[in-house]
N, C-alpha and C positions, 0 to 999 in steps of 0.2 A: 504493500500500500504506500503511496505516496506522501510526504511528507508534510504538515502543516508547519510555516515557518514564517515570523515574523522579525524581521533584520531592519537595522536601524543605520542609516548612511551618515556620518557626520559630516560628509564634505566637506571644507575646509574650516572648520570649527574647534575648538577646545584647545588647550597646551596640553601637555605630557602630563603636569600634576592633575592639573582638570579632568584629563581623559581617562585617570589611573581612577582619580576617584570617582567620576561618575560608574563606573563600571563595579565598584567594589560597591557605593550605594545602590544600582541598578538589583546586583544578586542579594544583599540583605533583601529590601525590597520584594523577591521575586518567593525570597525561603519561606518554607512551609504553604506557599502555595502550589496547587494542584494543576500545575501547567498544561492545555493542552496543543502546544507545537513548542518549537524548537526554537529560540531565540539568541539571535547574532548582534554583532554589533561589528561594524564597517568604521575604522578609526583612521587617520592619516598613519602614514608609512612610520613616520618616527616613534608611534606607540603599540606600534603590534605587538613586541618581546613584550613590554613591560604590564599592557592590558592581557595577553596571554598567559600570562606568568602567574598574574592574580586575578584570575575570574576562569571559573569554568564552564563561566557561557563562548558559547562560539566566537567566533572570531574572523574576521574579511580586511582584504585589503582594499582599497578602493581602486587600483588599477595594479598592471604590473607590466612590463617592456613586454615588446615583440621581439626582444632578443636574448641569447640563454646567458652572451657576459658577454666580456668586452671592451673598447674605446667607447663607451655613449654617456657622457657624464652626465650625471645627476637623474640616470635612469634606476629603477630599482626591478629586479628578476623574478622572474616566476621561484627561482632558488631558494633565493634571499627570502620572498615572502616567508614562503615554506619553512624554514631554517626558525623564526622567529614563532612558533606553534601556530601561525594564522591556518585555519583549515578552508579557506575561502577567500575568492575573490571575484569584485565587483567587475565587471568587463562589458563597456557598452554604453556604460549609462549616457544619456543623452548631452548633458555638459561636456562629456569627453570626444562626441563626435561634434559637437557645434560648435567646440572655443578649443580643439585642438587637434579637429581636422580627422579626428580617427576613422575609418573608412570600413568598410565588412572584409578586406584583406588585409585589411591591419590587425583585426581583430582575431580575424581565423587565425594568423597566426598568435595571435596571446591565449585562444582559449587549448593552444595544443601545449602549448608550454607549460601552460598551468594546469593542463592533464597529467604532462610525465612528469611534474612533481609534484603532482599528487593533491594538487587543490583541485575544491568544488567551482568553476566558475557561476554566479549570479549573471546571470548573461539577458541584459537590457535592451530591449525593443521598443518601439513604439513611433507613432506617427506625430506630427506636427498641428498646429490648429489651420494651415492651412490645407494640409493635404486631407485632415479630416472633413471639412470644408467643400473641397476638389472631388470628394467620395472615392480617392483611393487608397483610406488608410490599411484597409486588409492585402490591397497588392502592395503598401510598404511594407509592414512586418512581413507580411509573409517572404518579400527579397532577402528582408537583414536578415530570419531565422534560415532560410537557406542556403546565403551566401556564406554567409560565415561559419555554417554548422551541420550542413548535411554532407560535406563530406565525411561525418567524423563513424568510426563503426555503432553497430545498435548501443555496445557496453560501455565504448566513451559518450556516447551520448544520456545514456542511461544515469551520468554521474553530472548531469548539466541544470541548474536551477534558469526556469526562467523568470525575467522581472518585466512586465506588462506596464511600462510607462508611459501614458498621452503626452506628449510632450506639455501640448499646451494646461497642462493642468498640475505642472513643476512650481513648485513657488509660489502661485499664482491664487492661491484659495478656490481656485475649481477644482470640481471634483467630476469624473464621470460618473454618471447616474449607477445606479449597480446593475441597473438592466444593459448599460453600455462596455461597463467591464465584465460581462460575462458572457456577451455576446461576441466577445474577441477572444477571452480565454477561451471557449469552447470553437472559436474560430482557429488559436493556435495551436489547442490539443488536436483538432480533426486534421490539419496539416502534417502535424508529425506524424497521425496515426496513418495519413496518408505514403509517408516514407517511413516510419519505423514499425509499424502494425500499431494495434489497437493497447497490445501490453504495456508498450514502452510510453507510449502514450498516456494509458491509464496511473502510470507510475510517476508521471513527471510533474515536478511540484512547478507550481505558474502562479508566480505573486501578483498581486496589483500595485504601483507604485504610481503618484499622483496625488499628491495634499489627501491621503490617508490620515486619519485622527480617532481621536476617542467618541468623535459623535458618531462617525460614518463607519466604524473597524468590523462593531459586529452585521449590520447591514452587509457589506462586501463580504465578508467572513463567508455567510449564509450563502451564498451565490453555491452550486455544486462544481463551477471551473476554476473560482480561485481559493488560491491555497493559502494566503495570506496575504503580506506584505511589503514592502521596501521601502520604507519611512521615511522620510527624510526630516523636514521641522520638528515633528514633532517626538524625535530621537533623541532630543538633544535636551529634556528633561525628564528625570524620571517620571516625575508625577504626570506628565504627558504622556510619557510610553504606556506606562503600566495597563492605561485602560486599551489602550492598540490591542495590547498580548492579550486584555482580560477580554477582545471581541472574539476569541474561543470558548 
């Protein structure tokens, strides 16, 4: 069975101390309750050993090179993440292809890197407000899920989280309707189930990402195509996550 998971992006937020302790208040917080998914947290690169080290919640990086090492300065490696306990990486999200170019071959190669060591990629999609707009949000995702991810075999794929985010509803306090977010998840499971079968499919955990909160967590929750979440504002306080996790 697939996974329910809800993962919190910090995107460029928090310092070292800030990030150690929010994550060490996040699990008090979280103890003795009766969780039902799986709860990550997506920190900048400089705090991965030290949020790993002390939290036994999961762990992401937010990006990582499309290269294994090397002359690329001020890059960091699928290795490197790895090396630091992060068991996850964010790959895709739509900041990373709008303000730095990233492209669905750029990406194919980070999500292979971050297979042969061993991370889970969160692997980010989604359409624009205007190409939603234009009515060809389903021929976009379904290019970047493609491009970048069906060459990979049924078992690497099998190990691939995806993150269903509208562009237009980043930041923004729009939210897709729930009927709109799950009319794409069940549009991006029938795709895969289309090239991977109906199994691989069934198996594949599909978040929603887009100004996700404590009003709107368990309404989406409820949907039967999404499987959770990819947070981003409202990651960055406990007393704001807490009720994200508790829309299980």
């Amino acid at each position: 069975m697939r996974k329910n998971i809800v993962a919190g992006n910090w995107k460029m937020n928090k310092n070292l101390q800030e990030g150690v302790a929010f994550a060490k208040d996040l699990e008090a917080a979280l103890a003795g309750k009766a969780l039902k998914c799986d709860v990550i947290i997506g920190t900048p690169f400089i705090h991965l050993a030290s949020v790993a080290s002390s939290t036994k919640l999961g762990v992401a990086a937010q990006n990582c090179a499309d290269k294994a090492s090397g002359a690329y300065t001020g890059e960091v490696s699928a290795d490197m993440v790895a090396s630091t306990g992060a068991k996850y990486v964010i790959l895709g999200h739509s900041e990373r292809r709008t303000y730095y170019g990233e492209t669905d071959a750029i990406l194919k190669e980070k999500v292979l890197l971050a297979l042969a060591n061993g991370l889970s990629p969160i692997f980010c999609i989604g359409e624009t407000k205007d190409e939603r707009e234009k009515n060809v949000h389903f021929d976009v995702v379904k290019k970047q899920t493609v491009d970048a991810l069906f060459e990979l075999s049924a078992e690497d794929f099998s190990k691939i989280v995806i993150a269903y985010e509208p562009v237009w509803a980043i930041g923004t306090g729009l939210t897709a309707t729930s009927a709109q977010a799950q009319e794409m998840h069940a549009y991006i499971r029938q795709t895969i189930a289309d090239k991977y079968g109906k199994e691989v499919a069934d198996n594949t955990s599909i978040l929603y990402g887009g100004s996700a909160n404590g009003g709107n967590a368990k309404e989406l929750f409820a949907c039967p195509d999404i499987d959770g979440g990819l947070i981003g504002g409202a990651s960055l306080d406990v007393e704001k996550f807490i009720p994200v996790i508790e829309g299980f």
